[in-house]
C-alpha positions in Angstrom: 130.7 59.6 102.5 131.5 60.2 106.2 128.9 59.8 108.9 130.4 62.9 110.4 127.9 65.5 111.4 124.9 63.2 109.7 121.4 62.8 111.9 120.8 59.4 113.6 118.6 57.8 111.6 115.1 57.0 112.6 115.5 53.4 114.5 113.2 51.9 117.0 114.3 48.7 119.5 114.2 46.8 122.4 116.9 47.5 125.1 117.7 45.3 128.4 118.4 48.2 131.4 118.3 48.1 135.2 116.4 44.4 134.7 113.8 45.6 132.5 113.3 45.4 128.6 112.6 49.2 127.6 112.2 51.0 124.2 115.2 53.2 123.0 114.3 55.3 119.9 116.4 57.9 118.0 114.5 60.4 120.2 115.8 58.9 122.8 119.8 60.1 122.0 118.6 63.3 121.6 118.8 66.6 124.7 121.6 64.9 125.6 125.4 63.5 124.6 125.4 59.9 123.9 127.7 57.2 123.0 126.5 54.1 121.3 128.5 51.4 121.3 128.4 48.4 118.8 129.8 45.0 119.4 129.9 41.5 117.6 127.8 39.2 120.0 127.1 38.8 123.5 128.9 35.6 124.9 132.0 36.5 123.4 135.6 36.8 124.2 136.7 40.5 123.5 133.4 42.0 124.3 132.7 41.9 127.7 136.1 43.0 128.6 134.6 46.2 126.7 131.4 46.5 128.2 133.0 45.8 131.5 135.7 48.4 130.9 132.6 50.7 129.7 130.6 50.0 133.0 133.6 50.5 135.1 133.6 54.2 134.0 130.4 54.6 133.9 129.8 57.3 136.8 132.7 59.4 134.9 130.3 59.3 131.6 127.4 59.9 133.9 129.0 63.3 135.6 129.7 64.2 131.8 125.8 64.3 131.3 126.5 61.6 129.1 124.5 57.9 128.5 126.3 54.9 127.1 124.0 52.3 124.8 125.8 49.0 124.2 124.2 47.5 120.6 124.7 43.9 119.1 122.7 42.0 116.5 121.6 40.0 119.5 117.9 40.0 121.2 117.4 41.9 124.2 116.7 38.4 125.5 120.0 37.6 125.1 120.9 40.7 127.1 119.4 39.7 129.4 120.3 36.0 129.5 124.1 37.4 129.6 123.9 40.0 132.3 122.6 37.1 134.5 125.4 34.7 133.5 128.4 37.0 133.5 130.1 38.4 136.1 132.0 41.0 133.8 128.1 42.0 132.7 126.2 42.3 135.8 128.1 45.7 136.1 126.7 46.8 133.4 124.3 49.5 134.3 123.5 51.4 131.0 120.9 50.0 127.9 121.7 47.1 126.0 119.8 47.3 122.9 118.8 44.4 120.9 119.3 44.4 117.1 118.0 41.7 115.4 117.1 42.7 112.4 120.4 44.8 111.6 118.6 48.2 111.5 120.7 50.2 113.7 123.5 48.3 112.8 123.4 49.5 109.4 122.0 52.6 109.8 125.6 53.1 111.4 127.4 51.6 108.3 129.0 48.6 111.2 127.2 45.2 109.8 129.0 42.8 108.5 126.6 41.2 106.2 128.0 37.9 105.5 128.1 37.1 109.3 125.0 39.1 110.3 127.5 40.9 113.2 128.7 44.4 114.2 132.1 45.2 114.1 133.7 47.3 117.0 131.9 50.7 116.2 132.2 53.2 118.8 129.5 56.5 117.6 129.7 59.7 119.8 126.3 61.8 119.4 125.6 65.8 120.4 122.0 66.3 122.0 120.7 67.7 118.5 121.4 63.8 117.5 124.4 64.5 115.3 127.3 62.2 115.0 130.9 63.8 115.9 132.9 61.2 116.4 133.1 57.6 115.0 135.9 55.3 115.4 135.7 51.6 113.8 137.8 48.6 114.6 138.2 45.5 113.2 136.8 42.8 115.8 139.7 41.2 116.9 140.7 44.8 118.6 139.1 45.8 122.0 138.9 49.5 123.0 139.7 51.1 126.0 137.1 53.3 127.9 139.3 55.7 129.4 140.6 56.3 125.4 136.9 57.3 125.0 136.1 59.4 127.6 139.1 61.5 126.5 137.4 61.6 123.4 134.3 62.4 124.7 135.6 65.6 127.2 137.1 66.8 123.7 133.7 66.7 122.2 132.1 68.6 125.1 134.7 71.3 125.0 134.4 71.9 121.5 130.7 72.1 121.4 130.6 74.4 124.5 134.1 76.4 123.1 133.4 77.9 119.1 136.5 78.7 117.7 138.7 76.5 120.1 139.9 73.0 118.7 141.9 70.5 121.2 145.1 69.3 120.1 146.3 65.7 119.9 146.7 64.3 123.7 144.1 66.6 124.4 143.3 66.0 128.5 140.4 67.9 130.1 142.4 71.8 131.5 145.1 71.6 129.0 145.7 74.3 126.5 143.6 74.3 123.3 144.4 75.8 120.2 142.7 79.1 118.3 142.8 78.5 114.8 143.9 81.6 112.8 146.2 83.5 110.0 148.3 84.5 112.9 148.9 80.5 114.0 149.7 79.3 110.5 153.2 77.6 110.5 153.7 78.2 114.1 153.2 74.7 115.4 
């Protein structure tokens, strides 16, 4: 079954943001767009190349209306203990939510029980809290934040456009498509 168009389910937890430990709930995805991002472990190789990517565009996800949450089976103590420590981290500016227990990360189908880690799951979410986009890579492949907010422009349009679809290499004032009998076999 695909996680497409499901609700976020109900999740309470401790996030590190802005240098203090806050409470991020479902509720708290929800009147807006959100991306959640889930990662192995802080104090890792490939990760903070990622979150670092992600924090480098921030302000573009920002101007989108759009809030970023970085999730690992870490503590927010940890969090906190790497965004003191890393250079790549202390740009990161969005919540880092602690997952010790696995909730969120399974709630999202991304644990890897056997290690009690995340694997490289990357969940865009509409305002009403619905999943639209989920994209899952095996950990020893990083993603690319400029790859995402491509992604995430295509969302917006779609949502704000019904009947309009956005082709593949899709960029933000290109052409979209109209699906219809009269397009069928024409592309």
């Amino acid at each position: 079954m695909s996680l497409i168009n499901t609700q976020v389910k109900p999740f309470k937890a401790t996030a590190y943001h802005n240098g203090e430990f806050v409470e991020v709930t479902d509720a708290s995805l929800k009147g807006k767009w959100s991306v959640v991002v889930f990662y192995p472990a802080d104090f890792t190789f490939v990760c903070p190349t990622e979150l670092e990517d992600l924090a480098d565009n921030y302000a573009e996800f920002q101007k989108l209306g759009v809030e970023i949450y970085g999730v690992s089976t870490d503590t927010h103590f940890a969090h906190k203990a790497w965004h003191d420590t890393s250079a790549a981290i202390k740009k990161v500016q969005y919540p880092l939510i602690g997952d010790p227990t696995g909730t969120l990360t399974r709630n999202f189908e991304v644990m890897i029980e056997e290690e009690g880690l995340a694997l490289r799951g990357t969940f865009v979410i509409n305002p009403e809290g619905q999943i639209k986009l989920y994209e899952i890579h095996d950990n020893g492949i990083g993603r690319d934040a400029s790859e995402l907010l491509r992604k995430v422009r295509a969302a917006l349009y779609v949502a704000s456009h019904p009947g309009e679809v956005c082709p593949a290499k899709w960029k933000e004032g290109a052409e979209t498509l109209k699906p219809s009998l009269d397009l069928v076999g024409k592309i």
